[in-house]
N, C-alpha and C positions, 0 to 999 in steps of 0.2 A: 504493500500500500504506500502510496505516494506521501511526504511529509503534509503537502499542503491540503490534502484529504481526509487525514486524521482526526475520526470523530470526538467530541469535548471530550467525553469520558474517558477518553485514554492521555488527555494531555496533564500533564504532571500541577498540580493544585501549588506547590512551590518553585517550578520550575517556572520562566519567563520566557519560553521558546517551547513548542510540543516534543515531544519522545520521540528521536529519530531525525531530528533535524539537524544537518550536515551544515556547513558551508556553502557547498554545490544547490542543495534544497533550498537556501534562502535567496541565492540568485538564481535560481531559476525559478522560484515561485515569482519573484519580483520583476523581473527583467522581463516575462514572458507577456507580460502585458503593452510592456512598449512593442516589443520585440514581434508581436503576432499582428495580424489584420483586426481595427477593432470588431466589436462584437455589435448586432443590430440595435440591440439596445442603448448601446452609447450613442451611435447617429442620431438614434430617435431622439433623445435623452438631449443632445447634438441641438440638432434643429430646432428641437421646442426651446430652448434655453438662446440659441442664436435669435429668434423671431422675437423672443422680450426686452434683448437685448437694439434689435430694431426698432421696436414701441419705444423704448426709452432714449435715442436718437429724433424720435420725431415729438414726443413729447417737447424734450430740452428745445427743437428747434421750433417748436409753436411758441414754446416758453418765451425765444429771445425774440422772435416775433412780435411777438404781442405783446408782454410784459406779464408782470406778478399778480396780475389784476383778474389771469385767467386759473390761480388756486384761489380754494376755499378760504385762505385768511381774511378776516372782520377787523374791524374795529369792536372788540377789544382783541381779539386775538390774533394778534401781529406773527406771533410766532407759533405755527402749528406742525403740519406732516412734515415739514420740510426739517426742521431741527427735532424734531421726533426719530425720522430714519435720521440723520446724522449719529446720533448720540447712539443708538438702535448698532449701526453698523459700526461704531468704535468699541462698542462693548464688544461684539464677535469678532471681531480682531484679536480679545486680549487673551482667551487661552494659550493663543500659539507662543507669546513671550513668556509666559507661567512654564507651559509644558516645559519649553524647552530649555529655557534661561534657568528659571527659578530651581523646578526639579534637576537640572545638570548641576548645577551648584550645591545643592544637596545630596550628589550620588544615589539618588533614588533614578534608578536601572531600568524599571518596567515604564518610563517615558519614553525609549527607543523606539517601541512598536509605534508609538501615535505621536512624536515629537512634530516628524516631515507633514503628516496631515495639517496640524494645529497651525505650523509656520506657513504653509504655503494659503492656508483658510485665513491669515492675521494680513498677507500679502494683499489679498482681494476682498476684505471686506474694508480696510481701509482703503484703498482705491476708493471703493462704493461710495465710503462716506466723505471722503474729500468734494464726492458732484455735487455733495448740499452745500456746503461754504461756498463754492462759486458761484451756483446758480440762485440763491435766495437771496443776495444782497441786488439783485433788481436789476444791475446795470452793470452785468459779470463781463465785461472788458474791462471794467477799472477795477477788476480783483487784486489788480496789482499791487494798490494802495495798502494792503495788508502786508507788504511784504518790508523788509528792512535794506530798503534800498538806498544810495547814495542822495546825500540830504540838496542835492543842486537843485529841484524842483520844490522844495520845500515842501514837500509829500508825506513826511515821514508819519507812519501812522498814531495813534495817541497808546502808549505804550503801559498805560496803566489801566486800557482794558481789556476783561480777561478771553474778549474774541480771539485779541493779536495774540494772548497765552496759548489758544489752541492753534494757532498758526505755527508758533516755535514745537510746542511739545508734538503734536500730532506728524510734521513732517521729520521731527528725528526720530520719531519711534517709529516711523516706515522706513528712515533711512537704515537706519543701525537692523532692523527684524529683518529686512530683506538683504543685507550682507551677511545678516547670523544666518538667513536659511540658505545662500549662495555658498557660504565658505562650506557648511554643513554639504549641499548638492558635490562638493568637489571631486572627494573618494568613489562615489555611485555614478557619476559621470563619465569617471575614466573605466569603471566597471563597464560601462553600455559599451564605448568603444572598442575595448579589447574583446569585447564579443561581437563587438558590430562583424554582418557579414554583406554591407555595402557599402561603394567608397563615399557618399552622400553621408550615411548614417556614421561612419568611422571619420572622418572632419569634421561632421558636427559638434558630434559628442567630445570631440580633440581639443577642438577650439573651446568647448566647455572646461573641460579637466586641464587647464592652464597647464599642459606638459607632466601631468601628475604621472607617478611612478612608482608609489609607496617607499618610496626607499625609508628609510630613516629617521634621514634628515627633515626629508617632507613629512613625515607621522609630527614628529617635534615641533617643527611649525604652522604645521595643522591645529594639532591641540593647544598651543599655545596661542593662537589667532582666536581661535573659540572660546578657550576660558575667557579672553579680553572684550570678546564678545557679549558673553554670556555677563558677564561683570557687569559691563554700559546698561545692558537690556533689562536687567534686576530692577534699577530704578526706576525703568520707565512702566514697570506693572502698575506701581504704586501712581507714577508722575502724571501720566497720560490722562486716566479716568478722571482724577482729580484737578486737570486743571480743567477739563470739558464741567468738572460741577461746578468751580466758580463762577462759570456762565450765569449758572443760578445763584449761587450761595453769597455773591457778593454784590446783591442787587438786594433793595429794599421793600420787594415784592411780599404778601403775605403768603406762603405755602412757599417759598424758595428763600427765603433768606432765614438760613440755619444753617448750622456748623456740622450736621450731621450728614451731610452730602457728600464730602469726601471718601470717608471710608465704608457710604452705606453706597456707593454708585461704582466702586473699585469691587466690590463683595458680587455685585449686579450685575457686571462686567464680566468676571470671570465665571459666575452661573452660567449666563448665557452661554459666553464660548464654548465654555464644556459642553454646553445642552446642542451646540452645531457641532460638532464636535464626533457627538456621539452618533447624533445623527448621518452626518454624512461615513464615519465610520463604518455602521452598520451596515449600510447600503450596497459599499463598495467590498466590504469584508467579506458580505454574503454574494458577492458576483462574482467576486476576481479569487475566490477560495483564498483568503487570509488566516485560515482558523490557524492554522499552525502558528502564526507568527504574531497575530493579534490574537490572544488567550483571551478567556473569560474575567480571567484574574485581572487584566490590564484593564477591563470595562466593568469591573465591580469597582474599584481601586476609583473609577472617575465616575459611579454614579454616588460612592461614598463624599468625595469632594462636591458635588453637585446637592449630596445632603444636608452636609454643612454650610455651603455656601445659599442655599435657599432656606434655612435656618435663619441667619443672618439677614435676608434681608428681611422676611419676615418680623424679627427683631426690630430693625431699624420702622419699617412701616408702624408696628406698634408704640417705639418713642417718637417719632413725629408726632402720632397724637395728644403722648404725654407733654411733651414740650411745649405743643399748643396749647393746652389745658392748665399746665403750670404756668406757663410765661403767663397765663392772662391777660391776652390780648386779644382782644375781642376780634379784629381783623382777620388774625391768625386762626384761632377757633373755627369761626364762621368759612374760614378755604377749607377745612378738612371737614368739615359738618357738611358743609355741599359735598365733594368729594366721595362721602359714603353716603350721601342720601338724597341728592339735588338731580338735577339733569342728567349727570354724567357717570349718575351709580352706578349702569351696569358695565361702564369700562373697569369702573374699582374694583367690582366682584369679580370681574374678569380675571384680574391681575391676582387678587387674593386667594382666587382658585388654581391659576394655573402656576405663582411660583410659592406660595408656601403649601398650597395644599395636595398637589399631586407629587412633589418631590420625596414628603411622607411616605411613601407607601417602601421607599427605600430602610427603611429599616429595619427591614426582612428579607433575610439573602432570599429567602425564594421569590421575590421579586426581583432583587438587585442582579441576580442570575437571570434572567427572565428578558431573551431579546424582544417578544412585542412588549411587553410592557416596559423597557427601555426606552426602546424608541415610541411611542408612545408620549412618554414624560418627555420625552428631549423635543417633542415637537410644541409641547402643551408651553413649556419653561420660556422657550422664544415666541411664541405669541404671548404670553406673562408678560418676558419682558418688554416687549414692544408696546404691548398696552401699560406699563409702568411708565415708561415715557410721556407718551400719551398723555396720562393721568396730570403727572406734574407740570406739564408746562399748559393743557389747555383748559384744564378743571382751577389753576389758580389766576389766570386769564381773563376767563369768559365770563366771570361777574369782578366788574371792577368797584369802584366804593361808592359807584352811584349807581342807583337800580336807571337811570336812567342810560348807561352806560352799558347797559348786560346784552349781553348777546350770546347766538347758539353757534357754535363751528359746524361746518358738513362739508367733508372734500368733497370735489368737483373728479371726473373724470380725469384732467391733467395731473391732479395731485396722484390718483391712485396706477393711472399710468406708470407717472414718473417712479414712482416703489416697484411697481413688480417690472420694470425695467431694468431697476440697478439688483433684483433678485435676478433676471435673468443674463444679465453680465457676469455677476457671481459664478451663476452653476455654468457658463460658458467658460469663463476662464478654469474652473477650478476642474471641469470636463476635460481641456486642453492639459490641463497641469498632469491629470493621472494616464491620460494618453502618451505624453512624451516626455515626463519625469517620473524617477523611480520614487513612487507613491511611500513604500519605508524606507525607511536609513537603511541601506542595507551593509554599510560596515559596523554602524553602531548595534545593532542586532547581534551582528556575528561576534561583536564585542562581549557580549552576556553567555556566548556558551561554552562551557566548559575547555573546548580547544584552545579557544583565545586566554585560559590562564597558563603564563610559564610557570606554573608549580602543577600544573595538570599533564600527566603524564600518558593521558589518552589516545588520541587523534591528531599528532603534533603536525605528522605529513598529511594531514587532508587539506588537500588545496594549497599547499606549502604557508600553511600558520603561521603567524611573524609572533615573534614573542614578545606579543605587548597586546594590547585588547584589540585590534583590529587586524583585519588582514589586506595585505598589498593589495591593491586592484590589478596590478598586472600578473599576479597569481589565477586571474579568470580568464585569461588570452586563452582559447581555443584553438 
């Protein structure tokens, strides 16, 4: 029986790789998928995801068209879908810097099977969310004024607001995630190559793997470029979420200015991602026969983090109320009293069902083992949090402090367009990405099994083993 065939019950409950898996077993489960003609599913999969991706090219172009005049935003609610999915798609960005930064930093092992998912999901939903900053300020050819440009124009933007903060943090945290997951692509690139069996496919992949050769020296400064990586990227779990809440938190709005946004919208941030995460996991786990290599162990291990982190915000939802109730401020009150009981109750019930109350059911491995009811939660969590967004910016909005001021939001077709347009960019690009990139780390995997320890006296000559956690890439030339 084939390794990447190998039913759960036979994969080892402590082991972080199935019973039987080689060297050769993990690049060929992995590599097989570049490597073969896609499968009908993926074109379909393909096409429908390119065609939303079209809808949201002709949305944007009615948008500059016409103006902002053609979304659902009111007077009072200036700001609605449009920094809703922004904040929406920075949050599912943030597992892939967790996965792979934070847990490498911590020598916790079983992130290998799901680091490459996580980073290349932080790749493209940041993109996503970068289209709402340019396109909501109205007159997105002067997006440029955002930027810290040379003061001759006297342009320079006003720097003590925390829009311009999400301009700095947000574009270094794509900077630096997408060189952590490129330095990371470098050993599985030159992998592809020395297996490539066309000269097209063998350049490509060359010019990818910068000359790579496993030798040594290159392991040495490999790892050494990654840890420095991995270092920068630590702070930006915390940085990033945190400055997109001062958006709210440093304004004198009633339901947004509170201090418990930072650490209740980083907590929020990393639910979600996990919750796409899991989802997109599943999907492709169960198509492309991953079970050997993505364990059960690896996806309990992230629905327990998804336990505690919808613990958490649950928590934080319940002191925003206290906080309004103690503070005694009647303004304050009166946002979260509507909130669960005004207009816009059943977005809140929404949110209260799908991230504190279906994440519960995880504290029962026969659920947390349980792949529909996995994915199940994981789809429930990201509409949760989608509707938590929601919640905070258009439920403390839509009644300003004069009833005479109140108004209802309802997106328009272009608002709803424009969303499942940049979902369908997403599943486009992230379609392309498991097409022609090696979807696991396939050296860091080989890194956890027992060949790759020089104290393991096993398997030393499989695949010519280098004696340090990974193995050469030009040990897989054919």
């Amino acid at each position: 029986m084939s390794a990447h065939n190998l039913p759960i019950k036979e994969l080892g409950e402590t082991s972080l790789v199935g019973e039987g898996t080689t060297f050769r077993s993990i690049s060929e489960t992995v590599c097989r998928v570049t490597e073969n003609k896609a499968p009908r599913g993926w074109w379909v999969a393909f096409l429908i995801a390119a065609n939303f991706t079209g809808v949201l090219g002709l949305a944007v172009g009615y948008l500059f068209w016409t103006g902002v005049g053609v979304w659902g935003n009111n007077a009072p609610v200036y700001w609605a879908w449009d920094i809703t999915n922004f904040v929406w798609w920075i949050g599912i960005g943030h597992a892939g810097t967790l996965i792979s930064a934070v847990l490498f930093l911590f020598r916790q092992k079983w992130r290998t099977a799901i680091n490459r998912f996580s980073e290349a999901m932080t790749i493209f939903a940041v993109i996503c969310a970068l289209i709402f900053p340019g396109i909501h300020v109205g007159r997105a050819w002067y997006a440029y004024y955002m930027l810290p440009l040379p003061n001759e124009m006297s342009i320079w933007p006003n720097f003590k607001s925390p829009l311009i903060w999400d301009v700095f943090a947000v574009s270094t945290y794509f900077t630096v995630s997408a060189l952590f997951w490129f330095v990371g692509l470098i050993p599985d690139f030159a992998t592809l190559r020395d297996r490539a069996r066309s000269k097209y496919r063998r350049l490509a992949y060359g010019a990818l793997a910068l000359g790579w050769r496993g030798s040594n020296r290159h392991w040495q400064n490999y790892e050494r470029a990654y840890l420095i990586l991995a270092a920068l990227s630590t702070p930006l779990v915390l940085s990033v979420h945190s400055v997109v809440s001062f958006d709210f938190a440093t304004s004198l709005m009633p339901g947004w200015h509170t201090t418990i946004f930072p650490p209740y919208f980083v907590a929020g941030a990393v639910f979600s991602g996990f919750a796409m995460v899991m989802t997109l996991m599943l999907l492709t786990r169960a198509v492309y026969g991953m079970r050997s290599i993505v364990l059960m162990k690896h996806l309990e291990l992230m629905n327990k983090i998804m336990l505690v982190t919808g613990s958490l915000v649950g928590y934080a939802y319940a002191m925003e109320f206290f906080i309004a109730w103690y503070g005694a401020n009647e303004y304050e009150w009166f946002v979260f009293r509507n909130r669960a009981g005004g207009p816009y109750a059943w977005a809140y019930w929404t949110m209260i069902s799908c991230n504190v109350l279906s994440p519960q059911v995880f504290w029962f491995k026969r659920f947390r083992t349980s792949i529909p009811v996995m994915f199940v939660v994981s789809i429930l969590i990201n509409i949760g949090m989608w509707f938590e967004r929601f919640v905070i910016i258009v439920t403390s909005l839509h009644r300003d402090f004069l009833p005479s001021s109140w108004g209802y939001f309802r997106p328009t077709l272009v608002d709803i367009f424009t969303y499942a347009g940049t979902l369908g960019f997403f599943f486009t690009a992230f379609l392309l990405f498991i097409r022609w990139v090696p979807m696991i780390a396939i050296a860091e995997v080989k890194g956890v099994l027992p060949e790759a320890d020089p104290h393991h006296g096993g398997h030393e000559g499989d695949h010519g083993a280098p004696q340090h956690r990974h193995e050469p890439a030009a040990a897989e030339a054919e």
